[in-house]
TORMAR-572753 format. One record per residue (C-alpha): x, y, z. Coordinates in pm, 1 decimal. Example, Ala and Ser with C-alpha at 12.3 -4.5 7.8 and 13.67 -1.06 7.14 Angstrom:
c1: 1230.0 | c2: -450.0 | c3: 780.0
c1: 1367.0 | c2: -106.0 | c3: 714.0
This chain:
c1: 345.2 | c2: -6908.8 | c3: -3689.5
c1: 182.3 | c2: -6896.1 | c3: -3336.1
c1: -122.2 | c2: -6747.5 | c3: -3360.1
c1: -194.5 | c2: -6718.2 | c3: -2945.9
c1: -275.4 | c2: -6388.2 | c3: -2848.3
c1: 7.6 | c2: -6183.9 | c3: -2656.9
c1: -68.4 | c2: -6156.1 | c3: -2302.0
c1: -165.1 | c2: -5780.9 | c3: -2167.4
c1: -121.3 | c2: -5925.1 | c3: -1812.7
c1: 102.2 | c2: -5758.5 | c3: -1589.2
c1: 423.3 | c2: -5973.1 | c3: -1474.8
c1: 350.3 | c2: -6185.0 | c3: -1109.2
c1: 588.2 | c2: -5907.9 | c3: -903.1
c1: 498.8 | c2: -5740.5 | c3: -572.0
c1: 530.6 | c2: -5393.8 | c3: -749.1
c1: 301.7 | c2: -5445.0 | c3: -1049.2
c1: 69.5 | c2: -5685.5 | c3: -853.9
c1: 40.9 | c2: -5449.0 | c3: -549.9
c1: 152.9 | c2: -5632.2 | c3: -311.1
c1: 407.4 | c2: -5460.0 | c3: -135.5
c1: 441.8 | c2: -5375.0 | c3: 247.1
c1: 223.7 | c2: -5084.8 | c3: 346.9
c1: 133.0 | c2: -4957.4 | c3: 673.2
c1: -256.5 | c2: -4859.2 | c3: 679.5
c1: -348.5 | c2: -4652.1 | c3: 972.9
c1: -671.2 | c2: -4712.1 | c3: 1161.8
c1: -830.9 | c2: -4397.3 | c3: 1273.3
c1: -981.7 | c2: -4494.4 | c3: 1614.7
c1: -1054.2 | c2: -4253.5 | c3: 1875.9
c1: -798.0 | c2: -4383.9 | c3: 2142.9
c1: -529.5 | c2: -4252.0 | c3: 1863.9
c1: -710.6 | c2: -3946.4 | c3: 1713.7
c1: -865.7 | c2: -3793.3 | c3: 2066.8
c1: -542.6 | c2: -3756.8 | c3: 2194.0
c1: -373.8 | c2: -3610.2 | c3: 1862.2
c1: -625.3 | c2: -3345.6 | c3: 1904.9
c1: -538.4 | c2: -3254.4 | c3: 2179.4
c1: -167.2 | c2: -3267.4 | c3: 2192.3
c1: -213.5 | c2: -3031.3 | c3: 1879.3
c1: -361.6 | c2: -2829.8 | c3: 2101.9
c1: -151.8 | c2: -2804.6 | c3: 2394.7
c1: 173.0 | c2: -2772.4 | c3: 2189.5
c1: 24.8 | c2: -2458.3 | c3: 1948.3
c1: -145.0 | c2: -2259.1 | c3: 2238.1
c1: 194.4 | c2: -2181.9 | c3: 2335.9
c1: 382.6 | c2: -2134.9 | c3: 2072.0
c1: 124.0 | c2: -1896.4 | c3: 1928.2
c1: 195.5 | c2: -1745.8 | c3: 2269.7
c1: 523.1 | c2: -1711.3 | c3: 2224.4
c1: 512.5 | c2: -1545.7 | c3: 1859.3
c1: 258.8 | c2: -1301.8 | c3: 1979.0
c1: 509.3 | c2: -1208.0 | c3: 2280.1
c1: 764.4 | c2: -1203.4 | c3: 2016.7
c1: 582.8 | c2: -948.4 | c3: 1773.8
c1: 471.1 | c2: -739.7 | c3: 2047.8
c1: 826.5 | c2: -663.7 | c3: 2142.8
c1: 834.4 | c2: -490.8 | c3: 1822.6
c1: 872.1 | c2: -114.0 | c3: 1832.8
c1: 760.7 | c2: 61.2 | c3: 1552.7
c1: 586.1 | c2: 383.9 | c3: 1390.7
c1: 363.5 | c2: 361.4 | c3: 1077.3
c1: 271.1 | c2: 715.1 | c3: 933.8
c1: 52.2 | c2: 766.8 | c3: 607.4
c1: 175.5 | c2: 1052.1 | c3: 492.7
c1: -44.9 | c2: 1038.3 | c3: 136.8
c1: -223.1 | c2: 1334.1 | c3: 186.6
c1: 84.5 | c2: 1545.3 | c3: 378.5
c1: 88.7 | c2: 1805.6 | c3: 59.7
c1: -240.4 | c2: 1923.4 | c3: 189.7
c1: -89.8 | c2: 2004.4 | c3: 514.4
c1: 21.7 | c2: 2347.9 | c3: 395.9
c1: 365.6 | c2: 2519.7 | c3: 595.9
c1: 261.5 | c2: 2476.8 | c3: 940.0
c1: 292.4 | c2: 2143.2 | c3: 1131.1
c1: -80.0 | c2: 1970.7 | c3: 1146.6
c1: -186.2 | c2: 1653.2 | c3: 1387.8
c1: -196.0 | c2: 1357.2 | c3: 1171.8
c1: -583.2 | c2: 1181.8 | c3: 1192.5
c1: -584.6 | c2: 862.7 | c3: 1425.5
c1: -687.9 | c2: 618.5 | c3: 1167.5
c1: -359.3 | c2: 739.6 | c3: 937.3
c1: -69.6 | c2: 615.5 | c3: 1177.0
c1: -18.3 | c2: 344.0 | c3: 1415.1
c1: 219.6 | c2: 304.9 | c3: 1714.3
c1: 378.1 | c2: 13.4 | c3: 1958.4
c1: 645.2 | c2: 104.7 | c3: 2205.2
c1: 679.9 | c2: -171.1 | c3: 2415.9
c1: 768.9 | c2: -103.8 | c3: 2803.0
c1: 599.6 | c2: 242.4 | c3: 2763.5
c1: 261.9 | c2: 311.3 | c3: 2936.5
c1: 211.0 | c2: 637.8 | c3: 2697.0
c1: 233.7 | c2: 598.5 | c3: 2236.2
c1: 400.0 | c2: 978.4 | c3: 2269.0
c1: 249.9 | c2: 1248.6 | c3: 2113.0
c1: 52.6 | c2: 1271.1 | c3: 1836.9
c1: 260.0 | c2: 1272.9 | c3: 1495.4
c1: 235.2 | c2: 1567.5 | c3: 1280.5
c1: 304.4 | c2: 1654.1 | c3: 910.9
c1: 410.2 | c2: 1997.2 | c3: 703.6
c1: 468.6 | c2: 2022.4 | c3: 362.9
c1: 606.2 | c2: 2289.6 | c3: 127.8
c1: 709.8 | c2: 2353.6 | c3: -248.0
c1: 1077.5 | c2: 2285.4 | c3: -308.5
c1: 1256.4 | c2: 2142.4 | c3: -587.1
c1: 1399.9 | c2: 1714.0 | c3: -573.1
c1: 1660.1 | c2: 1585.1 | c3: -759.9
c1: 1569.4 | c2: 1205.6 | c3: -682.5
c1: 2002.7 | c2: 1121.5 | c3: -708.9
c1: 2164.0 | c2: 1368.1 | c3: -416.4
c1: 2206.7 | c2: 1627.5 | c3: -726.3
c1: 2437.7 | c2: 1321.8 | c3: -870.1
c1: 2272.7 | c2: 1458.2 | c3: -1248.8
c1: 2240.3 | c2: 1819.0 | c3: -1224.3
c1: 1852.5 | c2: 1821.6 | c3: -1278.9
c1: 1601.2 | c2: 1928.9 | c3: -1076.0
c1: 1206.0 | c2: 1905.9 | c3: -1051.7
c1: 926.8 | c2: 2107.2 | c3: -850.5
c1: 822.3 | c2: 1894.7 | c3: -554.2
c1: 608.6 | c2: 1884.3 | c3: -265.4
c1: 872.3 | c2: 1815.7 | c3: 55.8
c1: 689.2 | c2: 1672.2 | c3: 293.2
c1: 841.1 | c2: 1713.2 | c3: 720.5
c1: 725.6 | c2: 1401.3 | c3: 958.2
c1: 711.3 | c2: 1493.0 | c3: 1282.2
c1: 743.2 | c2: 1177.8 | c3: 1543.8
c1: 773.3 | c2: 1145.6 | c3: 1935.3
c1: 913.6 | c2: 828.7 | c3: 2100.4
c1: 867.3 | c2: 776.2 | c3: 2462.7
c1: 1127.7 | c2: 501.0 | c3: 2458.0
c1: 1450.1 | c2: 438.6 | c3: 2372.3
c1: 1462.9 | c2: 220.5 | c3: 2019.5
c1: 1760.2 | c2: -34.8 | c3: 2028.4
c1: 1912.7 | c2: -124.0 | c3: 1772.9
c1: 1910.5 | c2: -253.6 | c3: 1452.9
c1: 1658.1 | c2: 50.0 | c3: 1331.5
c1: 1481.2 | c2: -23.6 | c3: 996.0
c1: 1365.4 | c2: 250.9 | c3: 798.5
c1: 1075.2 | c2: 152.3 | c3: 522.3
c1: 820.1 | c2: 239.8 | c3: 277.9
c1: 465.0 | c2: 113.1 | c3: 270.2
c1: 248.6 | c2: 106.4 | c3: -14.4
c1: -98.5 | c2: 13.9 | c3: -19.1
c1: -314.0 | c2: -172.0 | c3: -322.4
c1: -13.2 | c2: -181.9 | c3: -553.9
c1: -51.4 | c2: -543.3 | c3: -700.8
c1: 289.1 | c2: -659.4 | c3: -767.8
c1: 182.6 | c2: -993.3 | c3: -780.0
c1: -18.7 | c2: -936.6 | c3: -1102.2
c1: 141.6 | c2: -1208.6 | c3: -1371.3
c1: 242.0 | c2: -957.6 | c3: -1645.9
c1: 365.9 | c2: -713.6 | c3: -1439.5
c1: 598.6 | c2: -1000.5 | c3: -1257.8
c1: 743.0 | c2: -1134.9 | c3: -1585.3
c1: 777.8 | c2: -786.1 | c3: -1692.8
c1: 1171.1 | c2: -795.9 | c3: -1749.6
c1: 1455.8 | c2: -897.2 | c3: -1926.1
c1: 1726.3 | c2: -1072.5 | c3: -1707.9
c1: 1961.3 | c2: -1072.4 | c3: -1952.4
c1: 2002.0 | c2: -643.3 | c3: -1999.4
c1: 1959.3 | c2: -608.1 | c3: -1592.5
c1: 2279.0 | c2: -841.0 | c3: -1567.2
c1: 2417.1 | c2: -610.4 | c3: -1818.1
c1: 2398.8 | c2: -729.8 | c3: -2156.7
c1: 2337.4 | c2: -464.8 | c3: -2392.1
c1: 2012.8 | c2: -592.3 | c3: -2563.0
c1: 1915.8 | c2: -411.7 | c3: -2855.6
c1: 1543.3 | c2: -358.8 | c3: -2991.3
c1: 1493.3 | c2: -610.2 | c3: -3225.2
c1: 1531.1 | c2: -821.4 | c3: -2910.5
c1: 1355.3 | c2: -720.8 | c3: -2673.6
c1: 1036.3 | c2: -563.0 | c3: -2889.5
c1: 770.2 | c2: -860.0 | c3: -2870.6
c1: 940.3 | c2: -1008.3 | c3: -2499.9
c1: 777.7 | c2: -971.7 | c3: -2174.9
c1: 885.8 | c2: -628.4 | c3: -2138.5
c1: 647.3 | c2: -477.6 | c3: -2372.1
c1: 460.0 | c2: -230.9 | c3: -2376.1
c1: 766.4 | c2: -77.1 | c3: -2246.2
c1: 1056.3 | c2: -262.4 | c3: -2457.8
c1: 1074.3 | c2: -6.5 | c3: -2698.9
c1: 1036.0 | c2: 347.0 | c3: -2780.4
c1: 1015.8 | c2: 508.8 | c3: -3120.6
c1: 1155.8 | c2: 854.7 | c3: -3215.3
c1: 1194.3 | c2: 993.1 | c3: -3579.7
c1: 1079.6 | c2: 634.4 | c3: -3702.3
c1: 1379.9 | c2: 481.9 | c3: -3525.1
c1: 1346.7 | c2: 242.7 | c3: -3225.5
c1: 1536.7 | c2: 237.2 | c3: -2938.0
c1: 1572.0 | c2: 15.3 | c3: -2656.3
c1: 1482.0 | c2: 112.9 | c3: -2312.2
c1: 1677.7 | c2: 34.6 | c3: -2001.6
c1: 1589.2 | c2: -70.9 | c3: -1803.5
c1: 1253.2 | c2: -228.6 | c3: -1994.6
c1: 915.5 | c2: -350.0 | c3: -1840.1
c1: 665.2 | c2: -257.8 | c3: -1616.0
c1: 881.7 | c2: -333.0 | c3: -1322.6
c1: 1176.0 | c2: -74.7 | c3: -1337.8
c1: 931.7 | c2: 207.5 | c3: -1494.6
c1: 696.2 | c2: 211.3 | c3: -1172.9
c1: 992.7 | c2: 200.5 | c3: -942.4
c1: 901.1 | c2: 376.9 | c3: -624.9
c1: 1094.2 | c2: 780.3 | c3: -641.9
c1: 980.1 | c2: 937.5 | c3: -321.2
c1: 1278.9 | c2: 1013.1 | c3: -105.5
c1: 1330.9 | c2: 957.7 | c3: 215.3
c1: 1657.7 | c2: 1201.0 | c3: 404.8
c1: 1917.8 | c2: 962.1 | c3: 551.5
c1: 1913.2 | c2: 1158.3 | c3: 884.2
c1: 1622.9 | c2: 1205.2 | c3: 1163.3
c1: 1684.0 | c2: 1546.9 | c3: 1325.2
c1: 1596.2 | c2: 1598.1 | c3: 1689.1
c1: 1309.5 | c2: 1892.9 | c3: 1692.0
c1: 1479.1 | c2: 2020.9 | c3: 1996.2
c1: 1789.3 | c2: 2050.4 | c3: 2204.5
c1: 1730.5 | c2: 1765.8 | c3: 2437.8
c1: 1688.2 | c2: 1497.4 | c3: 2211.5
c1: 1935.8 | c2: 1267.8 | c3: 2102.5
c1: 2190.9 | c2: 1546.7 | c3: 2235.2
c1: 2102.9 | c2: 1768.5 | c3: 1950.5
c1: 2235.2 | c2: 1494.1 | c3: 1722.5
c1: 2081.9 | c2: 1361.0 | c3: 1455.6
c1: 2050.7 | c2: 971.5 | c3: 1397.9
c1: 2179.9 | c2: 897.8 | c3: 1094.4
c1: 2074.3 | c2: 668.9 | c3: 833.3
c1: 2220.9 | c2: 450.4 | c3: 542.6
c1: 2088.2 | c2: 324.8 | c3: 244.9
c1: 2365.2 | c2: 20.8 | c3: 111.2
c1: 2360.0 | c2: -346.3 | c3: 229.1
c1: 1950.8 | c2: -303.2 | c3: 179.7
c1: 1956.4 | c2: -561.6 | c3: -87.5
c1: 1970.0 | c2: -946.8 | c3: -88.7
c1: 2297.8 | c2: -1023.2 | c3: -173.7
c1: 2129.6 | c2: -1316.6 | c3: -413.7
c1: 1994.1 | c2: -1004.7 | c3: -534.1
c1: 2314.3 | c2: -793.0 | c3: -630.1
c1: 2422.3 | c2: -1099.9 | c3: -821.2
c1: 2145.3 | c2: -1055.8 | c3: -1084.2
c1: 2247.6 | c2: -692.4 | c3: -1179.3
c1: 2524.0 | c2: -538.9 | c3: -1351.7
c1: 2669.9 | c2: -236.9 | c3: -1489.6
c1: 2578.1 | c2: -127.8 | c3: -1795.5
c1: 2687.4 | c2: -295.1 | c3: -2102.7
c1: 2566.9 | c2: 24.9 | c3: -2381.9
c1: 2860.5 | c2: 142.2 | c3: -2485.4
c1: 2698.7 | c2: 442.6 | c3: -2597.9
c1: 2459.3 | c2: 583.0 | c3: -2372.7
c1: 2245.4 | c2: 784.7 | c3: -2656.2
c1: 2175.6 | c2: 422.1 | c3: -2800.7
c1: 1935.3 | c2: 379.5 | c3: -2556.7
c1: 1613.2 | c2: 561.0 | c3: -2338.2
c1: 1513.1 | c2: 583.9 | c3: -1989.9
c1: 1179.5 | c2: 467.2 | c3: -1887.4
c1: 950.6 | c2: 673.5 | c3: -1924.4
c1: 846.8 | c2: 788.3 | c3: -1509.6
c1: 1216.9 | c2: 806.7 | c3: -1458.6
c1: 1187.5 | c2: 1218.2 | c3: -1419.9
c1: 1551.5 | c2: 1238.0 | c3: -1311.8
c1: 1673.9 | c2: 1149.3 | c3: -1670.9
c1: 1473.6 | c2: 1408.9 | c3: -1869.1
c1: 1699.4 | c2: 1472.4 | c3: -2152.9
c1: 1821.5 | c2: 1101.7 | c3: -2154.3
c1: 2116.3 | c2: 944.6 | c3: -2076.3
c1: 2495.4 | c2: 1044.0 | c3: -2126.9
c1: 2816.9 | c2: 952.7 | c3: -2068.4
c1: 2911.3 | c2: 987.0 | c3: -1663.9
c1: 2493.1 | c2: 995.5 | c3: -1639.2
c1: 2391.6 | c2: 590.6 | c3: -1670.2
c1: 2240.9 | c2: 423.3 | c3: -1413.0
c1: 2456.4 | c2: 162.7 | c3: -1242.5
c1: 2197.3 | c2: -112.0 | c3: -1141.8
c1: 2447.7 | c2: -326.6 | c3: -977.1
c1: 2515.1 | c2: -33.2 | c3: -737.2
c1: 2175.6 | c2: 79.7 | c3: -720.4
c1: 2023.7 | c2: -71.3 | c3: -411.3
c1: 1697.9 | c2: 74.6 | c3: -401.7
c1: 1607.3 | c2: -70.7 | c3: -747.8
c1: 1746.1 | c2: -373.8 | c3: -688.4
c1: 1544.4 | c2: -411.3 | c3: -334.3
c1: 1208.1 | c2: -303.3 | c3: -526.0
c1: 1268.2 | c2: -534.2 | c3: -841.5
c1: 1166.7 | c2: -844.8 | c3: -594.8
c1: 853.5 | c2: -838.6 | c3: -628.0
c1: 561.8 | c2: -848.6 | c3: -337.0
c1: 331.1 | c2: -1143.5 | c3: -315.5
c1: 45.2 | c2: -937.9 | c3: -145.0
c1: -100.8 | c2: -602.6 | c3: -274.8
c1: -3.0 | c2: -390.3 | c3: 92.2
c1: 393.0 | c2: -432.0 | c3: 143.6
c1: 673.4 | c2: -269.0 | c3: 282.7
c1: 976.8 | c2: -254.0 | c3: 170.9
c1: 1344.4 | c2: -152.4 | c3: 316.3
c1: 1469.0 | c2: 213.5 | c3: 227.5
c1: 1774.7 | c2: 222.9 | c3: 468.3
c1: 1896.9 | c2: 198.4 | c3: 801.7
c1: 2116.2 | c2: 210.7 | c3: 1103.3
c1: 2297.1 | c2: -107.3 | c3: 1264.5
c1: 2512.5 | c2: 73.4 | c3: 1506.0
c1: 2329.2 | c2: 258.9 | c3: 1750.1
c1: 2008.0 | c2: 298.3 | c3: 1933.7
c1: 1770.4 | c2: 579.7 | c3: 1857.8
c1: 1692.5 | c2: 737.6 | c3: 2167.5
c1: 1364.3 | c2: 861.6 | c3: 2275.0
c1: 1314.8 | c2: 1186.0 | c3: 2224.1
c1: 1086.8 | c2: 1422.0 | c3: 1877.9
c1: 1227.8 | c2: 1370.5 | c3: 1549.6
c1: 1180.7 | c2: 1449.9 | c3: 1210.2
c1: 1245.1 | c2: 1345.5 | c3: 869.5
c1: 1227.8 | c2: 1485.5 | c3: 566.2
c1: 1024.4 | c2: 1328.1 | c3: 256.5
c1: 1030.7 | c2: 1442.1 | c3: -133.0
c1: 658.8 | c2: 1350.2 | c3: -264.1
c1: 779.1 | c2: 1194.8 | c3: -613.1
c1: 489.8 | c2: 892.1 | c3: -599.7
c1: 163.8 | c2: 940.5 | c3: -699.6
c1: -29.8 | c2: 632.8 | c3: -518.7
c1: -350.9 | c2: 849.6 | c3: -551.4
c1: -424.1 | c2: 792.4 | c3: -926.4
c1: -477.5 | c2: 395.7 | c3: -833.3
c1: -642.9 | c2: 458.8 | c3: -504.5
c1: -357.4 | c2: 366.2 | c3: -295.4
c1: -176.3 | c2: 523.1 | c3: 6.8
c1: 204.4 | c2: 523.8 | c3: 140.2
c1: 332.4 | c2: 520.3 | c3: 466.2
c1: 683.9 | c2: 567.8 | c3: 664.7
c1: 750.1 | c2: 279.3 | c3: 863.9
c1: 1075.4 | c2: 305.8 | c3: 1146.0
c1: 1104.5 | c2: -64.0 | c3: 1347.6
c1: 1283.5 | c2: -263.5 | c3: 1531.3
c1: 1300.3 | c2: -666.0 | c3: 1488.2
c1: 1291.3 | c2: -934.4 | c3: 1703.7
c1: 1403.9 | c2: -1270.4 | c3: 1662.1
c1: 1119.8 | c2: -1353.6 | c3: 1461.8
c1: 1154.8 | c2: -1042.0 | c3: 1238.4
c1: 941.1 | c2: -736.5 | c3: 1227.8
c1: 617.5 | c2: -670.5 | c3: 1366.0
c1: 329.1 | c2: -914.3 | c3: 1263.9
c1: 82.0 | c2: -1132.0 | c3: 1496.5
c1: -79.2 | c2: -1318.2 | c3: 1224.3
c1: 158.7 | c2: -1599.8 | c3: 1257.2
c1: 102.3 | c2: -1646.0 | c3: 1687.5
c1: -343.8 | c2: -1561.3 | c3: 1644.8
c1: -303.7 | c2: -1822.5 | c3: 1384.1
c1: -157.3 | c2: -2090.1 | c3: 1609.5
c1: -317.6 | c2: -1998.4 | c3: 1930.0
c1: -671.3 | c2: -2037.8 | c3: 1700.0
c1: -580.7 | c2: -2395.4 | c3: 1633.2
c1: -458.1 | c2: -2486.7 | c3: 1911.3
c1: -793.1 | c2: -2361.8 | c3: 2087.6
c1: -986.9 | c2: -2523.9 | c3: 1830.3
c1: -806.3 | c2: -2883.0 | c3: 1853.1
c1: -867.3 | c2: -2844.8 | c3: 2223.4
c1: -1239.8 | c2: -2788.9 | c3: 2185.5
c1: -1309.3 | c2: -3045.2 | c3: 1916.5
c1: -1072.2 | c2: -3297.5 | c3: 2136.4
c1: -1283.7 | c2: -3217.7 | c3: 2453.7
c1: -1630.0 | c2: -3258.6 | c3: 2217.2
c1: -1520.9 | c2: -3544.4 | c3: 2066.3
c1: -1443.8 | c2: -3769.7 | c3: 2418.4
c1: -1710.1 | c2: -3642.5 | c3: 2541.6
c1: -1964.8 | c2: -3782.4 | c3: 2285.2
c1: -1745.2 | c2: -4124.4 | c3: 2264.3
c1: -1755.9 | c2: -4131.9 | c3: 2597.0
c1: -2157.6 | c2: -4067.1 | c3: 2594.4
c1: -2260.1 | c2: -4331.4 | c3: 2303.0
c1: -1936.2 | c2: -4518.8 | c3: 2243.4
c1: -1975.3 | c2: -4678.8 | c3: 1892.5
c1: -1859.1 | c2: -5030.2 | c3: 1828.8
c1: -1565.0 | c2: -5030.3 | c3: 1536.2
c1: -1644.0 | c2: -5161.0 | c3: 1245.1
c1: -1997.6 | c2: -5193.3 | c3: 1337.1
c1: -2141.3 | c2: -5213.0 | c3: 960.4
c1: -2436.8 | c2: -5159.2 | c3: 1082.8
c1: -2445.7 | c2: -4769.9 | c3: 1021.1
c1: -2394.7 | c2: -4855.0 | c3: 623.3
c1: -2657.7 | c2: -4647.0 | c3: 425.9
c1: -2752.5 | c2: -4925.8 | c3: 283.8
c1: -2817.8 | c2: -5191.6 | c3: 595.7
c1: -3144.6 | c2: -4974.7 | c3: 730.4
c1: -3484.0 | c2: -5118.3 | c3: 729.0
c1: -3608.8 | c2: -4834.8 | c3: 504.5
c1: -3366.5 | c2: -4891.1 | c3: 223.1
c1: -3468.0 | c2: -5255.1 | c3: 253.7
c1: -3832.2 | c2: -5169.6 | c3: 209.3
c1: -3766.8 | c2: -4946.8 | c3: -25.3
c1: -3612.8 | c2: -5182.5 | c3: -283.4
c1: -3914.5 | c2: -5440.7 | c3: -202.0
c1: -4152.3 | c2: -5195.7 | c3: -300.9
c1: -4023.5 | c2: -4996.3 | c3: -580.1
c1: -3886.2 | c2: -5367.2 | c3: -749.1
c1: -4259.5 | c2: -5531.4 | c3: -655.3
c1: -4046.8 | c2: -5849.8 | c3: -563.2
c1: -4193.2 | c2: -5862.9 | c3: -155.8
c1: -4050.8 | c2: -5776.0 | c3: 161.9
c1: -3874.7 | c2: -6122.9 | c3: 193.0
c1: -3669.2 | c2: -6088.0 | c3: -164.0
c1: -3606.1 | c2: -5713.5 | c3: -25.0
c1: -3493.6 | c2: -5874.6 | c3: 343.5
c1: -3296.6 | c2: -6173.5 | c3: 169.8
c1: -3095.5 | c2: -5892.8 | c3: -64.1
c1: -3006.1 | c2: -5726.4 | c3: 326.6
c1: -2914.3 | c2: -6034.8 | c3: 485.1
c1: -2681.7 | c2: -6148.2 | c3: 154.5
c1: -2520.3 | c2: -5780.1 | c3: 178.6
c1: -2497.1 | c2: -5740.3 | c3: 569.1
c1: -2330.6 | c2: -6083.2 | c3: 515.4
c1: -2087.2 | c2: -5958.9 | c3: 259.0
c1: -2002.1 | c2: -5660.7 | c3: 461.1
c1: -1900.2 | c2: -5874.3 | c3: 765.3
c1: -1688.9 | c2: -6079.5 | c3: 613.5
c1: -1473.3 | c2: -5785.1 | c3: 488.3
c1: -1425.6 | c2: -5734.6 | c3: 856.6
């Protein structure tokens, strides 16, 4: 029996012997003063060009948080609380306004026969120019953190698509603390579950902006839909129902327009239910928008509007604020110049640095390779090695000389 040890060596091949082709770049400044500034002559304009883009943007932000103060009569909205861009116009129109009074809201178009006291809240809006189309109507909420990890994974796929999940299954999943709830020591699922659906935005917005007099829009108002909002990747994830018996189950518990539960002819239909499905998807930053409805069709013409708004959403009790957002797009989308500062910023700054950087090549050129600017070729580390080793300054020059020499010959 052999007894020679087994060899741990790796086999003689180009792979495991590292000696395949590779092409190792040399960083010299005839090749990186020039990237620099080609970087910097193709961004400038482009961030240019995305700025232009955004700023041909029309659109009207209003906060209307704090619109149920505004008592009956219409009151000037504060300058920090909305923001304007009409593009072409030399005037942002006058200033918006706000009114609010007690009414009743039904949250479904009276779709369950219930009804709840409300605060209805009347946006008033001039625009000095003529808003082509497509028009986007959103809603814009402020510190909400979406993004938080529970409150993302707070769901259950499987009952949205409509599999009727009972509560053994889904008490214990990501939906809890709202998977379950118990009545008369009998649990009952809750659909939908999680975090998610429960905190589902309920102001509403009307699908119609009125003219506030005769001459605008013809004394027509500009109507408004709310369907084809959603992703259609979106609508694919949701189904109808699969309870067969609606008492089986509970509605979340914010959902006010199911008081006394659910019944037959009075289940939500998620796969039909747009507005859910648009604010299921999540938003990766804490201020977001998202779409409520729109108008494809025709242009909204200049004129003083106003729309009507049932105050469901309490944003106050987390310090938040919401705002009514109308917009046009471009063909970069809506209105955002984050993207164009962005690039014009480094394409100024690759400009600069390139223009720096020749000039101090061109000032003290530096030899390539030149080894010696290693930290440890100077005179003082040399003497410093002599005298903290107490070997001389000739053992601390010869050590120099044998390393300078070693670091040549790698070049």
């Amino acid at each position: 029996m052999s007894t020679e040890a087994k060899s741990r060596k790796p086999a003689n091949t180009a792979f495991k012997q590292q000696r395949l082709k590779a092409w190792q770049p040399i960083l010299t400044p005839k090749t990186v003063l020039p990237t620099f500034i080609l970087i910097g002559i193709l961004f400038a304009p482009i961030g240019g060009l995305l700025l232009w883009a955004s700023d041909t943007v029309a659109e009207v932000v209003i906060d209307y948080t704090q619109c149920d103060k505004a008592g009956p009569t219409f009151t000037p909205i504060p300058q920090d609380l909305y923001s304007v861009n009409f593009p072409g116009s030399d005037t942002d129109g006058n200033v918006p306004e706000y009114r609010s009074v007690q009414g009743v809201s039904d949250g479904t178009n009276g779709a369950n026969n219930v009804t709840w006291p409300t605060t209805k809240c009347t946006v008033k809006f001039n625009l000095p120019v003529k808003l082509k189309k497509p028009v986007f109507v959103y809603y814009r909420l402020t510190n909400f953190y979406q993004n938080h990890r529970r409150y993302v994974k707070s769901l259950d796929a499987k009952q949205l698509s409509g599999t009727p999940r009972q509560a053994s299954e889904l008490k214990g999943g990501a939906c809890d603390p709202l998977a379950v709830v118990e009545e008369n020591g009998t649990q009952y699922p809750i659909y939908p579950c999680g975090l998610i659906a429960n905190s589902i935005f309920n102001d509403t917005f009307g699908l119609a902006l009125k003219p506030f007099d005769p001459e605008t829009n013809n004394n027509n108002s500009y109507l408004l839909q709310d369907t084809g909002i959603s992703w259609k990747s979106d609508i694919r994830k949701y189904g109808k129902s699969g309870y067969i018996d609606p008492k089986s189950v509970r509605p979340p518990p914010n959902w006010r327009n199911y008081p006394n539960g659910y019944s037959e002819g009075n289940t939500p239909d998620l796969s039909k239910d747009e507005h859910f499905q648009v604010w299921m998807r999540t938003a990766g930053l804490p201020n977001f928008r998202k779409l409520y409805s729109k108008n494809e069709q025709d242009d909204l013409m200049s004129g003083t509007y106003t729309i009507d708004i049932d105050m469901n959403y309490n944003v106050t009790s987390y310090g938040g604020t919401k705002s009514l957002v109308i917009s046009t797009v471009s063909f970069m989308g809506g209105r955002n110049p984050f993207l164009g500062i962005a690039y014009v910023v480094v394409g100024v700054l690759c400009v600069v640095l390139g223009l720096l950087f020749t000039a101090r090549h061109l000032y003290k050129p530096r030899r390539l390779g030149d080894h010696t600017y290693l930290s440890w070729n100077q005179n003082g580390a040399g003497a410093g090695v002599g005298a903290g080793t107490g070997t001389g300054a000739g053992a601390a020059n010869n050590e120099t000389s044998a390393t300078a020499t070693g670091a040549s010959a790698r070049y």
